[in-house]
Phi, psi and omega in degrees: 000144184228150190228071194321166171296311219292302183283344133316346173266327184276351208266311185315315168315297158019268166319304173322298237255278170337288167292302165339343185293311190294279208288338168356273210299347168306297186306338211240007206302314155338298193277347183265330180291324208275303174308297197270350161078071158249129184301118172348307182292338159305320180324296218284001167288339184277323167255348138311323155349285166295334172279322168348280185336307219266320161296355161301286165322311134006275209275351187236319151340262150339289229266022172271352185261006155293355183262302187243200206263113176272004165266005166295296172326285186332296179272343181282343174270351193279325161314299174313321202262354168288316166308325189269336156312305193311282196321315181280343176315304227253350179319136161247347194247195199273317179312320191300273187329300192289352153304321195266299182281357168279347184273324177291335178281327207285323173271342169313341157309323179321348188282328204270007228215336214235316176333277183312326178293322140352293197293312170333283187313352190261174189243182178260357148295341178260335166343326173248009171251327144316298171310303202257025145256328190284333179274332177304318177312326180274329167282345210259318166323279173304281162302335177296339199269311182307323199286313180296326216255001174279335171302290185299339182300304197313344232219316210208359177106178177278325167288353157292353172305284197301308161335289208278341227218352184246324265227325158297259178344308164319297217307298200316322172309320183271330180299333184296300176319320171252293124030308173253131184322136157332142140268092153312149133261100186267083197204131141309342201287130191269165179278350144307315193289342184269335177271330196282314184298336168282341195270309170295323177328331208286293196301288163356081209322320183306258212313341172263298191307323157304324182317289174332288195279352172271319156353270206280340172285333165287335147337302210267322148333297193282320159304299214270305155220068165265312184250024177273347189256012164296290186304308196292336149251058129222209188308167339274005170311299194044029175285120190305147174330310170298332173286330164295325189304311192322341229265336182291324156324294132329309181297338199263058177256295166001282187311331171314327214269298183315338191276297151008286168323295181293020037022314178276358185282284134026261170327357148091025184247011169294357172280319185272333168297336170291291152345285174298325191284325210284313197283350256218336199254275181322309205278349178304336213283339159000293187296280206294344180276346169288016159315317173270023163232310238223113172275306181322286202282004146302299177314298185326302186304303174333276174339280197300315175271012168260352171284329136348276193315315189278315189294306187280355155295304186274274180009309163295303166287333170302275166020267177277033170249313180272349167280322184283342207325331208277354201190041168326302192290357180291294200305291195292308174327328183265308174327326180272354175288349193274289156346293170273332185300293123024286212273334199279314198277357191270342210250326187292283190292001188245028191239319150292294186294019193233331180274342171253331165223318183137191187274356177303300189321310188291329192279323186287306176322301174301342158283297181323327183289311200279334159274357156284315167291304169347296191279332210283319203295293184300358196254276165013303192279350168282330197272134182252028160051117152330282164273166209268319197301332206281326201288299179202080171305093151347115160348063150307139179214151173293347136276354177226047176267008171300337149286002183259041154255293181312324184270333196281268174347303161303297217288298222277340171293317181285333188260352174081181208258170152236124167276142210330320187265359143124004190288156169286138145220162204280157175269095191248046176182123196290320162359262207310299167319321194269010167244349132331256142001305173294306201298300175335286203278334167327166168289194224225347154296335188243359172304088241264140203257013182234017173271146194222106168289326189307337173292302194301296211277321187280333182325000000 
């Protein structure tokens, strides 16, 4: 398999397409009320819906591409989330339309299935350069779709959103289907056994201390805007919606910072890009918190934390792609559960808290959030293993440990050797790796006392 520009690109569309399906409906939530004679308090079922959908999918969905052919997947949930467009388009009542985006939320996973499929698909010098084009699509995604879909309202209703957007989905279905490599898969593994192996992940020090720190970081990501169009339209802004949306703009600066990111990964600096991104995600809140005199330093703030967010979001997923290679799509699908939980509770508190201190209240929560991923990040860096192997063993289940020689190996090739004195060096023998590799999975007698994977990834 190979991952030409042309098809790196279509996968960032992808991302791009997909998610926009969820937030489409934030900018225009009014005018579907106003249509369908839904009560202000009622609103907020309509962007639940899709998220419902979409944590569903997490957890029982992603984890079929460890299993089956994922340019198969791929286009067949892009199809579905196409049905679920038609269905909220063409809705007069309210039950239709929340059918429709949940059945669209539910395939909307596809963005975490095309993710992992990306990473597959990279050679391993390129991998963390890959990641952070394919992500830049879901930020570009997530802001870009409030500007389109307050455009497309305006011109043509709130159901022409979903028309354009079912209509996207389709093309993207045939394009996969010609366009992207077979995934053969060569695995036994039943999709119980593909849940039980995601359900262990959980237990894992790597994969939670990422959980963890994706947590408090969309927390912190989701305060800010979910509750910035509270201060700015009111005093002394009083800016109309549309003028907020611009505010989104900024924001797709996020994407430069992924791309970025995944280049410093690559170069073996994702750990420290975590770090640096987390304190870089507190100190924005400086900025941002200052809303009610200084628009300018609002931008400022805007800017600087969505380039934060996006840098330690791909870091992370380079991360748990190469330690996970045997089972990407589980490892990211259970990572993003992390995410919406993360984003939901960010969206949820800065909306109480704003209502009790102001947007002060909101800003000191979003720093709090974004220093709480701080310490879990500095606690990480603590933890030492008796053995390197006890850390990070790869998930086993008794069909698909047939495969844990292979994934370990994928993961110490793409992340490099450690040498005796803890310095990186690239693995540059397939040797030296598969004896590598050997010593990882030996008993514990055999176990050579001076490879330290915990070096490679943490350095």
């Amino acid at each position: 398999m190979s991952l030409t520009f042309g098809r790196r690109t279509l996968l960032a569309v992808i991302c791009s397409v997909a998610v926009a399906t969820i937030y489409a409906a934030q900018p225009v939530l009014a005018q579907i009320g106003h249509d369908l004679g839904v009560a202000d308090a009622g609103l907020g079922w309509i962007v639940a819906a899709g998220q419902v959908g979409y944590l569903i999918g997490l957890a029982f969905l992603v984890p079929l591409g460890d299993m089956l052919d994922r340019r198969k997947l791929i286009a067949s949930h892009l199809l579905l989330a196409a049905v679920g467009m038609v269905l909220a388009a063409v809705a007069t009542q309210l039950w239709l339309l929340l059918v429709g985006l949940a059945l669209t939320g539910l395939f909307a996973v596809v963005v975490q299935t095309t993710v992992a499929f990306a990473a597959d698909l990279a050679t391993p010098a390129d991998r963390g350069r890959t990641l952070g084009i394919v992500t830049s699509g879901v930020i570009i995604g997530i802001l870009g779709s409030r500007v389109l879909a307050g455009s497309l309202a305006a011109v043509w209703g709130w159901r022409s959103i979903y028309v354009a957007l079912a209509v996207l989905l389709i093309a993207l279905t045939l394009l996969v289907l010609k366009l992207l490599p077979a995934d053969n898969r060569s695995t036994d593994a039943t999709y119980g056994h593909v849940l039980v192996s995601l359900g262990r992940l959980f237990r894992e020090p790597v994969f939670l201390s990422r959980g963890l720190i994706a947590f408090f970081l969309f927390a912190s990501f989701g305060t800010l805007w979910s509750g910035l169009a509270l201060p700015l339209a009111a005093e002394p802004w009083h800016l109309s919606s549309a003028e907020i949306g611009l505010f989104g703009i900024a924001g797709l600066a996020g994407a430069l910072g992924a791309a970025r990111a995944g280049r410093w990964a690559d170069a073996g600096r994702a750990n420290l890009v975590t770090g640096v991104g987390l304190a870089l995600l507190a100190a924005s809140w400086l900025a941002s918190g200052q809303a009610t005199w200084s628009l300018w330093l609002v931008v400022v703030g805007v800017i600087v934390l969505d380039l934060a967010v996006q840098a330690v979001h791909v870091s992370n997923q380079h991360l748990l792609t190469t330690v996970y290679s045997h089972q990407t799509s589980s490892a990211i699908g259970g990572y993003m559960l992390f995410y919406s939980l993360g984003s939901a509770l960010g969206a949820t508190a800065t909306t109480t808290v704003y209502s009790a201190a102001g947007w002060t209240g909101s800003a000191i929560l979003g720093a709090a959030f974004a220093l709480c991923g701080l310490s879990v990040w500095a606690v990480s860096q603590r933890i030492r293993p008796k053995r390197d192997d006890e850390k990070f063993r790869p998930t086993e289940h008794p069909v698909l440990s047939t495969q844990r020689g292979r994934g370990v190996r994928s993961g110490l090739e793409r992340i490099g050797a450690a040498s005796p004195s803890g310095a990186i060096r690239p693995a540059s023998s397939k040797a030296r790796a598969a004896k590598t590799v050997t010593s990882s999975i030996a008993p514990p007698t055999a176990h050579p006392p001076n490879t330290s994977v915990t070096q490679c990834l943490f350095k």
